[in-house]
N, C-alpha and C positions, 0 to 999 in steps of 0.2 A: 145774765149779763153777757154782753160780746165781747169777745177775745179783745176787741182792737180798746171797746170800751173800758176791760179790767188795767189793759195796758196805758191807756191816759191814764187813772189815777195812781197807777203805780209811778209812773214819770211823773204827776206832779205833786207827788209824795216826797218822790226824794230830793226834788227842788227844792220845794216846802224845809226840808230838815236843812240845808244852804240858808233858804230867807232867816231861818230863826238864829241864824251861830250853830248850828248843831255839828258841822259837818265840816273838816279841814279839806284840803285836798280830795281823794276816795275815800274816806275814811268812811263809810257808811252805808248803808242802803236798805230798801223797803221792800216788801212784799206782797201782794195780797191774794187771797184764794177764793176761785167761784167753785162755793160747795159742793153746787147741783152738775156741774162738769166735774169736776176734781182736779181742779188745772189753776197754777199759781205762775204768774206773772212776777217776778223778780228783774233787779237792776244788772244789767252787765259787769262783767270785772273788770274794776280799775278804768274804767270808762272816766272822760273828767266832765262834771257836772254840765260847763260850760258848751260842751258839742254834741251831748246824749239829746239823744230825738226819741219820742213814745215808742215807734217802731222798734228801736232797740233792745225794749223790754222784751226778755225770753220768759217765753211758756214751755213749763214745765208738768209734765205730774208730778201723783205726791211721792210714786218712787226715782225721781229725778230724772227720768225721759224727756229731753226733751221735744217739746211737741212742734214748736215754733219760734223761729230766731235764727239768724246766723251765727251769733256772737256768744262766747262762754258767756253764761251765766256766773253769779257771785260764788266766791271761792265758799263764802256761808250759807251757801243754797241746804247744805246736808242738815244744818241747826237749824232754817224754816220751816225744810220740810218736816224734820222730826218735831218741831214743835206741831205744826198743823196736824199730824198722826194724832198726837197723845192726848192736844186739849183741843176738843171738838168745838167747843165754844167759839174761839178764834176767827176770825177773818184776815187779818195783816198781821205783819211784825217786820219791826225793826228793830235794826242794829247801829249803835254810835259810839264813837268815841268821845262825846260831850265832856267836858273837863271834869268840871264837879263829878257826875257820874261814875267817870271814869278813873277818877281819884277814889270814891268810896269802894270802885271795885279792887283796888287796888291795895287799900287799907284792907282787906280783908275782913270786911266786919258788913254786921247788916247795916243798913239806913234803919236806924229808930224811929219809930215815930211819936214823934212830938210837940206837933202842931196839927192846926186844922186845916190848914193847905193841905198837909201829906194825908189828912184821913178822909177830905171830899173824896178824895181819887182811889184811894190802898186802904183799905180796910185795916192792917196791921205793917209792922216793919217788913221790910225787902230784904228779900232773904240773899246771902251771898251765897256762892254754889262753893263744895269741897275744892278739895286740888286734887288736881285728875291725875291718874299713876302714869307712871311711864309708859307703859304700854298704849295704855287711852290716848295716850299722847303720839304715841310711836305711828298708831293703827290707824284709822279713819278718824284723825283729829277732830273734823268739823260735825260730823255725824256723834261721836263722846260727848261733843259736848252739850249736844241737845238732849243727847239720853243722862248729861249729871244735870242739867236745868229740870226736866222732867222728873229723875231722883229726886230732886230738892224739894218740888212741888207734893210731891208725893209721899214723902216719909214726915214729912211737914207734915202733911192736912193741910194744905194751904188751896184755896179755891182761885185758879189764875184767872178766873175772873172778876173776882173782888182785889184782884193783887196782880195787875198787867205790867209786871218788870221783874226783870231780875239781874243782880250783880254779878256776873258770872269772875269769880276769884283771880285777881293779879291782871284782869284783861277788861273787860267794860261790858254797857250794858244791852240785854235784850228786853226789848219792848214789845207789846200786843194791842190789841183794840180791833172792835167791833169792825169797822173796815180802814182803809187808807187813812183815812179823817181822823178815825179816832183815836189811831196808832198813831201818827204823828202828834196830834195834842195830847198824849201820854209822854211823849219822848219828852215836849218842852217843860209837862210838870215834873218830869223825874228830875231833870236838870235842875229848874229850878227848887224844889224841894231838897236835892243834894248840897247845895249852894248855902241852904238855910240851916240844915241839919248841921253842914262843918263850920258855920257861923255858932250857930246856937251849941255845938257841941264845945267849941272853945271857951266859950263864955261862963259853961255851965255843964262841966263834963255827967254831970250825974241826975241832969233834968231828964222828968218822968213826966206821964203824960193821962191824965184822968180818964179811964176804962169808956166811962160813959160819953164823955166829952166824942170819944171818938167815933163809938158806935151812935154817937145822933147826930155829927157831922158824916160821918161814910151813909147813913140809912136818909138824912134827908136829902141824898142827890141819886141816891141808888136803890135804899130800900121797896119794900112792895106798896108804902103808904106816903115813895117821895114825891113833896111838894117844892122844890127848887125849879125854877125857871115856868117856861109858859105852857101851857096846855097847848 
């Protein structure tokens, strides 16, 4: 892919999280990486949605060089890029403050899963990350926090690609997907799946969700034998 090419879908990525509600103000921004370069395209800082042009997207490497752009790059560049390091699988990710979302990250608790919305997309509950120590905090904030998202994945067993989000603890959430596309239509299902979960969890604090029920809604959109949508 060409640089200028990586850079349109990243600019209308984080449009895209604007058209949906996703995105107040700055509160947000997209990523994506061309593998075979090793070069990720992220949204400028604090840029407002409304005057950012494709050009403005900065390329970076995956050790945060930038390669081309005039303009800082997102203050979250360190948690992209640490995520594009650890789970190779990835092509984009984002980051929102989506209400719901950003209310379960804040409750401290994982997203359950307990519907079949939440299992076409995540194979199991959304894991909320620890709370990062002081230090973590003191030191290369943004970079910690990719390396406790990454911890979580990891001490878990959790496969981030059957499981594209995470709660990161008291703050909101990170998103992934195969490229721009599909990292944004993750974001709208977390939201809305968060929406349903603090619905459903009011209703029925101690609702469970049948093992199988889930792994034959997650495997008929994802599995190796899925028949959801068109050939």
């Amino acid at each position: 892919m060409s640089l200028a090419s990586l850079k349109e879908a990243v600019f209308e990525a984080n449009l895209a999280l604007v058209d949906h509600g996703l995105v107040i103000f700055t509160w947000g921004n997209v990523s994506a990486i061309d593998r075979q370069q090793g070069l990720v395209a992220i949204k400028p800082s604090g840029v407002p949605y409304s005057t950012m042009k494709s050009d403005d997207m900065v390329i970076l490497d995956l050790e945060g060089k930038v390669v081309e752009g005039s303009l800082k790059p997102s203050s979250d560049t360190p948690t992209h890029l640490e995520l594009y390091r650890s789970f190779d699988t990835i092509g984009s990710v984002a980051h929102t403050h989506s209400t719901y979302a950003a209310a379960w990250s804040q409750s401290c608790r994982d997203l359950p899963i307990t519907g079949t919305t939440h299992a076409d997309y995540f194979s199991q509950d959304i894991p909320c990350t620890r709370d990062m120590t002081e230090e973590e905090i003191a030191g290369e904030f943004e970079l910690n926090t990719g390396k406790v998202i990454v911890e979580t994945f990891v001490e878990r067993d959790i496969n981030p690609a059957h499981v594209p989000a995470v709660l990161v603890k008291n703050h909101a959430p990170f998103i992934w997907g195969k490229d721009a596309h599909d990292c944004v239509h993750n974001c709208v299902v977390l939201e809305e799946i968060c929406k349903m979960g603090a619905i459903a969890d009011a209703l029925n604090p101690e609702i469970t969700m049948n093992k199988h029920l889930v792994r034959k809604h997650f495997n008929r959109k994802h599995g190796k034998n899925a028949y959801y949508g068109q050939k």
